[in-house]
C-alpha positions in Angstrom: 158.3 152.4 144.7 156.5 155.0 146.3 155.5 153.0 149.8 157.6 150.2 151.2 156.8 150.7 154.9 154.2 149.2 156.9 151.0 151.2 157.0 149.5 151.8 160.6 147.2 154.5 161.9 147.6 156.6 158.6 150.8 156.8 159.3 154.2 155.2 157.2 156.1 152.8 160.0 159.5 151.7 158.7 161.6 148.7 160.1 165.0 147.1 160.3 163.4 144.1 159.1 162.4 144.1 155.5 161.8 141.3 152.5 162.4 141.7 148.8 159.7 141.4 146.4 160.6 140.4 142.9 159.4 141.3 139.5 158.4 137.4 137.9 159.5 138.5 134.4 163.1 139.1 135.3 164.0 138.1 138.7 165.3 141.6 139.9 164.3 143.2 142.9 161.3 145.8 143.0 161.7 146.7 146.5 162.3 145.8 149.8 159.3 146.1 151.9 159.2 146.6 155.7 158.2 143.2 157.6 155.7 143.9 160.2 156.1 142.1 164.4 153.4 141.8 166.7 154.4 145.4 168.3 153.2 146.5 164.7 149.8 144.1 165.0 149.1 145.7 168.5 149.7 149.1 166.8 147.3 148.2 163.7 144.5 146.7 166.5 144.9 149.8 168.6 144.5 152.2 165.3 142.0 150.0 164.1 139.8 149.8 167.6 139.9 153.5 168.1 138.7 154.9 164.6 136.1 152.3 164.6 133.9 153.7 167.5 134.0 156.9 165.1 133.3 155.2 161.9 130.5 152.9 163.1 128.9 155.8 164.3 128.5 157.7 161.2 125.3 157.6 159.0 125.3 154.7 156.1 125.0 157.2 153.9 128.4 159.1 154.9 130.2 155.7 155.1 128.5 155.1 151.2 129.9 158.5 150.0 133.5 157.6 151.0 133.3 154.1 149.1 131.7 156.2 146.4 135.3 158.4 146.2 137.3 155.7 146.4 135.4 154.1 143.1 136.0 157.3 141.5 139.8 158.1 142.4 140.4 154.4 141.3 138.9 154.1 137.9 140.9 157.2 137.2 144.2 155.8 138.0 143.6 152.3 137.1 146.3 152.6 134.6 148.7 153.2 137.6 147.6 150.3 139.7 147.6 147.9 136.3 151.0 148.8 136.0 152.0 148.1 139.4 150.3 144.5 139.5 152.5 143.3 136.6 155.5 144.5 138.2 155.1 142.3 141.2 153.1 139.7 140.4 153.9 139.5 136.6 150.1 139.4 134.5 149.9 140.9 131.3 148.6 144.7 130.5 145.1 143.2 129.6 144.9 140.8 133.1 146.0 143.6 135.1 143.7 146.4 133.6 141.0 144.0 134.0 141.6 143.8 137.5 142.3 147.0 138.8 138.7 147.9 136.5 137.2 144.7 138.9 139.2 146.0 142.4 137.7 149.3 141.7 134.2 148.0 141.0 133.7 146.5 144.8 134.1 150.2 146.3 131.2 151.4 143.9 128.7 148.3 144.8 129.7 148.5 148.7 129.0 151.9 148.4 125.5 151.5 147.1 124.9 148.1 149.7 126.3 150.6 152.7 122.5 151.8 152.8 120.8 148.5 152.5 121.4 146.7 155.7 117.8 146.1 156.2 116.2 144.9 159.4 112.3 144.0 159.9 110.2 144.6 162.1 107.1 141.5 162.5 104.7 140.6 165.2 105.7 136.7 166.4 102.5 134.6 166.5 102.2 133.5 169.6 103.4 135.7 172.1 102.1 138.8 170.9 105.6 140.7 171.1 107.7 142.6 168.3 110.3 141.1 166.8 112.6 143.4 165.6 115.6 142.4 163.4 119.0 145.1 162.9 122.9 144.6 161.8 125.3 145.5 163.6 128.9 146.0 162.7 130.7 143.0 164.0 133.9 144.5 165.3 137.6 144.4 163.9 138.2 142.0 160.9 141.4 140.3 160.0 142.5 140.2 156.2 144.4 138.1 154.6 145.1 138.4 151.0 146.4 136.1 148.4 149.2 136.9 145.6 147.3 136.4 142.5 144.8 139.4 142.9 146.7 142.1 144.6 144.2 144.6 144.4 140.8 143.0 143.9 141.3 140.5 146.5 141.9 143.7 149.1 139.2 145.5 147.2 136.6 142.6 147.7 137.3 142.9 151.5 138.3 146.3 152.7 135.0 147.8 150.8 132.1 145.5 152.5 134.1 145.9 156.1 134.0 149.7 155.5 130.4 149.6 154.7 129.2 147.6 157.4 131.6 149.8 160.0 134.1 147.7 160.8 137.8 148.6 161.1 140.4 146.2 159.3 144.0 145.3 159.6 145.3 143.6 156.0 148.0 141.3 155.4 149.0 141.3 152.4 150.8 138.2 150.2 154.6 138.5 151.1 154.7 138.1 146.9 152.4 141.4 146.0 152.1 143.7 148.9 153.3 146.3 146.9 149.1 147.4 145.1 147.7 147.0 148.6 150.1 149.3 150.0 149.6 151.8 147.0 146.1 152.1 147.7 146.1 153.6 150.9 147.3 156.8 150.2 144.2 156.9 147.8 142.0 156.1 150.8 142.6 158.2 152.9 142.0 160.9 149.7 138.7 159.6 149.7 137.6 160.0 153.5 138.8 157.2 155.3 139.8 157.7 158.8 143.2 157.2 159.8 143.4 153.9 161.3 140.2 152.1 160.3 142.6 150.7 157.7 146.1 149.5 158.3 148.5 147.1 156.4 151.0 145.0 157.6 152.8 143.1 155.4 155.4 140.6 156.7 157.7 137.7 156.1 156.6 135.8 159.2 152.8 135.2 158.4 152.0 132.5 160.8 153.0 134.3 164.7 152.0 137.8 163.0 148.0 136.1 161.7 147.7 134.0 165.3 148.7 136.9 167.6 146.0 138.8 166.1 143.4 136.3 166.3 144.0 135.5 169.7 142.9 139.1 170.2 139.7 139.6 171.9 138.9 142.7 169.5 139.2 141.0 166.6 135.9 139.4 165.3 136.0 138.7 162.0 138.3 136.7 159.7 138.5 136.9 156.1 140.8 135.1 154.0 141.3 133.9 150.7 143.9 131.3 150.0 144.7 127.9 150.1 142.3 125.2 151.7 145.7 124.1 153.9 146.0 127.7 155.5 142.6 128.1 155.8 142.3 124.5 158.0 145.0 126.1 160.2 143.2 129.8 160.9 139.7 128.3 161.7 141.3 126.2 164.1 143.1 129.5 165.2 139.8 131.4 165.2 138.0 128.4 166.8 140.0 129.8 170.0 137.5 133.5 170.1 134.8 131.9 168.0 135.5 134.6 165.5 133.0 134.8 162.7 135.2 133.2 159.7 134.9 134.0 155.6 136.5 131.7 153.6 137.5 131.5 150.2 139.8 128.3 150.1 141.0 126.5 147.1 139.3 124.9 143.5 139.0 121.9 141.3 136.6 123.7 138.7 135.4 121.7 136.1 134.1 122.2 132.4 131.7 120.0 130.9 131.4 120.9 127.2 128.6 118.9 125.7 127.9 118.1 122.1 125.1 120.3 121.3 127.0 122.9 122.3 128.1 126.1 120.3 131.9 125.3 119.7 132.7 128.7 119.2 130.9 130.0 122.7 132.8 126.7 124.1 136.2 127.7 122.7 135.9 131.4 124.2 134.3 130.2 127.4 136.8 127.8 128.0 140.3 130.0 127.2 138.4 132.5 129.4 138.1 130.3 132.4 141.2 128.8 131.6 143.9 131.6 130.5 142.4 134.5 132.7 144.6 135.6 134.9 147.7 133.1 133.8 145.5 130.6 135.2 146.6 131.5 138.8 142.6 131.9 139.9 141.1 129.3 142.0 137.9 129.7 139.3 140.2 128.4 136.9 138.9 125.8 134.8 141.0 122.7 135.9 139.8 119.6 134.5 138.0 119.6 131.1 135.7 117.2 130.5 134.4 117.3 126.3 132.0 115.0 124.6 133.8 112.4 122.9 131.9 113.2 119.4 133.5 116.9 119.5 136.7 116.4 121.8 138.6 115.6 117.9 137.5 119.0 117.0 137.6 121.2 120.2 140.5 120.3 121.1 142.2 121.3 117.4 140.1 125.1 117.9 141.6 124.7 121.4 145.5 124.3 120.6 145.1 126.7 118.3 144.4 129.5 120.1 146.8 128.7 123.0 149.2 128.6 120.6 149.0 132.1 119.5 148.7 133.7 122.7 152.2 135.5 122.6 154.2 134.7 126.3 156.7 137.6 128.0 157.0 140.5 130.0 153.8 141.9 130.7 154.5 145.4 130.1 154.7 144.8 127.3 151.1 145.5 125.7 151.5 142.8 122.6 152.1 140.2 125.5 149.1 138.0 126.3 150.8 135.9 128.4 153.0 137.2 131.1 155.0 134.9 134.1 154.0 132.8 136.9 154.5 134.8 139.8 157.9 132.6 141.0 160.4 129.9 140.4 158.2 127.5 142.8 154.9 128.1 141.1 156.6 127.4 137.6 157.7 124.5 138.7 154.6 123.1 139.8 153.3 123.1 136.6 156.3 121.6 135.1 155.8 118.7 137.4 152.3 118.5 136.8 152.9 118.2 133.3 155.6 115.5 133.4 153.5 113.3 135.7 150.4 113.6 133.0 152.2 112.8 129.8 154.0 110.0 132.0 150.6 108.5 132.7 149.7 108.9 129.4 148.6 112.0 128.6 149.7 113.7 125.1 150.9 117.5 124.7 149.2 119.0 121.7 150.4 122.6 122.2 153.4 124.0 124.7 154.9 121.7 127.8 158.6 122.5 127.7 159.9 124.9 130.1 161.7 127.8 128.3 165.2 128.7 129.2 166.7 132.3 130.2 165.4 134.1 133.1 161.6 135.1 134.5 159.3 132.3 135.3 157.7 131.6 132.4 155.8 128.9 131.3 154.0 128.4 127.8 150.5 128.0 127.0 150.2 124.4 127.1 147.0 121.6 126.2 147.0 118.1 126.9 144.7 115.6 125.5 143.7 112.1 126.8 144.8 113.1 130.6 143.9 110.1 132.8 141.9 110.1 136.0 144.8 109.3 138.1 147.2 112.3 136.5 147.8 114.8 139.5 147.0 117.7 137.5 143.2 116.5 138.0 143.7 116.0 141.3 144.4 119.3 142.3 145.2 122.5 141.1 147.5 123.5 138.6 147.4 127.3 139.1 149.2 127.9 135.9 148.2 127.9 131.5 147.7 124.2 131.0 144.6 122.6 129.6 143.8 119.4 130.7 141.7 117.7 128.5 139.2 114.2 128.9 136.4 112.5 127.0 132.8 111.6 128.1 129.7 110.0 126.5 127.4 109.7 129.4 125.8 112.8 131.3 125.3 110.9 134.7 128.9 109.5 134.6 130.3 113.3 133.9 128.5 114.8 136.6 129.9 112.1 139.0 133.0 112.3 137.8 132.5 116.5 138.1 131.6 116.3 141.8 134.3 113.8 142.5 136.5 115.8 144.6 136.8 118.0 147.9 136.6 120.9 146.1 133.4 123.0 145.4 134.3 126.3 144.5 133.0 126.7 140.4 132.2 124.9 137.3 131.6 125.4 133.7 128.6 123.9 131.9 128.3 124.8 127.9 125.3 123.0 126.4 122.7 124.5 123.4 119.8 122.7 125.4 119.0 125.0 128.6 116.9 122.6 129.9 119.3 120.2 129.9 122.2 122.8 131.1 120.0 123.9 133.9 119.4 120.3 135.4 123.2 120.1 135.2 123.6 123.0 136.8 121.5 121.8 139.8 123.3 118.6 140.2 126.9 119.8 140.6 127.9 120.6 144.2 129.4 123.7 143.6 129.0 127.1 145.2 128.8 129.1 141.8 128.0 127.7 138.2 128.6 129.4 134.9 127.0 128.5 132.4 127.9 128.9 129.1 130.2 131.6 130.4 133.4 131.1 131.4 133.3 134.2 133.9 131.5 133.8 137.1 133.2 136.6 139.0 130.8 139.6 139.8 131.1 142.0 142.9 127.0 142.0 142.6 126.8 138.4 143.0 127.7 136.1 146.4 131.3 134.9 145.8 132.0 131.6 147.2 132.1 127.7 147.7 131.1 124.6 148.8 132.6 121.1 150.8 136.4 122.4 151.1 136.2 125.4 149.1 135.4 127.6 152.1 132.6 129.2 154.1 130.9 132.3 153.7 130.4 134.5 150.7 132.4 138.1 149.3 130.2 140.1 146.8 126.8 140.6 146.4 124.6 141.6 149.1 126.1 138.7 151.6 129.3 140.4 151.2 128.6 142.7 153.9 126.9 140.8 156.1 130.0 138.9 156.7 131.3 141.8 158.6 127.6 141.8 160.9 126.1 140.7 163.4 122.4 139.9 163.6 120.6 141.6 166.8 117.0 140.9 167.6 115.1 142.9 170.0 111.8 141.6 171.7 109.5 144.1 172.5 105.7 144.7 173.5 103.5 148.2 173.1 
């Protein structure tokens, strides 16, 4: 591996104190990466502070045309980057390619929304004055980065600080810092100051994440991850009243009703379920189907998780690659032995395969009760979990019934009908009849536990603002 050091003020810091990360599909070691201390974090905020002043200072359109390069340099090695991602996190050729297209994309829409931080400018009604309206760069932002999209989940953050003018310290999953770290070489190609962006990866998250918060520069924190670990750093952030963006854990739904278009339900579904291994917090978790089609969709369904071909994912016949370790794999395991204990049947998959890699097969289960915990939260891994409804109310109820309000999946051939679903589900982002919601044009985000704040779209960069109004008379 090219970069294994910590990345701080454009410059490659080793350390005595490193971590392995681990290739999923057979258990060797990729690397051993550098493991950054809070000498390192004061470093990064230092960098970070300093290259800021400059950056924030420059045009929107200059800041625009250095996103713009880094869209360009990226689609043209999105090959390398694919590769990378299935070595340390372990997704197949076509999940990885995906992505790296997807990280990429973020640096081209920033780029265009780096010009497009609008103000106004209105006369208030009473008193006569000007009101005028402007955003600011907020200051340094904290990033924090989850293992299951190494590069888009950077991407999604790095390019909407950048645009607004912020400067950004990253840390990196402790499973996949190897992308993140890959990219900054390319950065830099593409104009970016040293030290507006610096990576520290590191084996001892929680001191490393808290020291920096408590840091009166730091303003912003974004972080996508777990609702747990997301609980803990807003009450870290509560401390400087830091502006937080949150993109916390899912329970998404699918509600397949029986007027809809079973092939466009099939697809939908294995896209919301199977992208991405199913290690995506949009991952379709609980699947509700109309009792006088669940016979037949779930056959269709079986079907085509059982030809999905499992194993390395560099290999480019592989569909399926591993979960990205022993603990994850697991999980699922369990989850499945709780479900067919309570009940549940296994039409396709469910037995763990021996040898080495973390693999786990494509697996659907029918007639999954309520109480099964694979309902109850998420499985994060290539099982289907599938259970009957006849009534719309009682569906939408039973849709909403949980903590969780990231996404859900609607797939009905009466819009109307679809529509008023739509509107009645308490989630942040709905797709209907699609089983994709994920768009860097459109506001990314949740609702009740799911987080706060939105990535993508034109909020996006506004996470990393402040609104300033300016009262004045002539």
């Amino acid at each position: 591996m090219d970069h294994t050091d910590l990345y701080i003020n454009g410059a490659w810091v080793p350390t005595d104190d490193r971590f392995d990360v681990v290739n999923p599909a057979n258990e060797a070691v990729l690397a051993s990466v550098a493991s950054a201390g809070i000498e390192h974090a004061d470093a990064a905020l230092d960098a970070a502070e300093a290259a800021m002043a400059d950056w924030a200072a420059r045009t929107p359109r200059e800041r625009s045309e250095v996103l713009r390069k880094a869209w360009e340099l990226m689609t043209e090695r999105r090959d390398h980057f694919a590769h990378l991602m299935t070595l340390e996190n372990g997704k197949a050729g076509v999940d990885a390619r995906g992505e790296a297209t997807y990280a990429a994309e973020f640096f081209r829409w920033f780029a265009e929304e780096a010009v497009r931080a609008d103000g106004l400018i209105t006369h208030a009604p009473v008193s006569g004055a000007r009101i005028m309206v402007q955003h600011k760069p907020a200051g340094l932002a904290v990033l924090i980065t989850p293992w299951n999209y190494p590069a888009a989940m950077g991407t999604r953050k790095i390019a909407p600080a950048l645009a607004a003018g912020c400067g950004v310290i990253i840390k990196p999953a402790s499973e996949t810092p190897l992308t993140m770290l890959a990219l900054m070489p390319l950065l830099e190609e593409a104009g970016v100051p040293k030290g507006l962006v610096n990576v520290l990866p590191t084996k001892r998250t929680g001191p490393l994440v808290d020291h920096m918060l408590h840091d009166p520069r730091v303003r912003v924190v974004s972080f996508t991850g777990s609702t747990g670990v997301g609980r803990t750093l807003l009450k870290s952030a509560a401390d400087q009243v830091l502006k937080p963006a949150m993109e916390l854990g899912g329970n998404a739904p699918v509600v397949v009703f029986e007027d809809a278009d079973m092939d466009t339900a099939i697809e939908g579904t294995m896209l919301a379920k199977m992208r991405n291994l199913g290690e995506a917090c949009t991952a379709a978790n609980r699947i509700y189907v109309h009792a006088d089609i669940a016979e037949a969709f779930t056959k269709r369904l079986a079907e085509r998780m059982s030809a999905l071909k499992v194993g390395d994912g560099t290999d480019p016949s592989v569909d399926v690659g591993p979960l990205v370790n022993a603990a994850t794999r697991d999980k699922v395991a369990d989850f499945v032995a709780d479900a067919v204990a309570k009940g549940a049947k296994v039409e396709c998959g469910g037995k763990l395969p021996e040898g080495t890699g973390y693999f786990y097969p494509p697996t659907v289960l029918s007639n999954v009760p309520e109480h099964a915990e694979c309902v109850q939260d998420e499985i994060f891994g290539p099982v289907a979990a599938i259970q009957t409804f006849t009534d719309q109310d009682d569906v939408i109820r039973r849709a909403n019934d949980t903590e969780y309000g990231l996404v859900a999946y609607v797939f009905s051939g009466d819009f109307k009908r679809a529509l008023q679903v739509c509107e009645r589900l308490d989630y942040g982002m709905v797709g209907l009849n699609r089983g994709l919601v994920s768009d860097p044009a459109a506001p990314f985000g949740g609702t009740k536990q799911s987080g706060l704040g939105r990535e993508g779209g034109h909020e996006g960069m506004l996470e990393f603002m402040e609104t300033q109004y300016i009262s004045a008379s002539w």
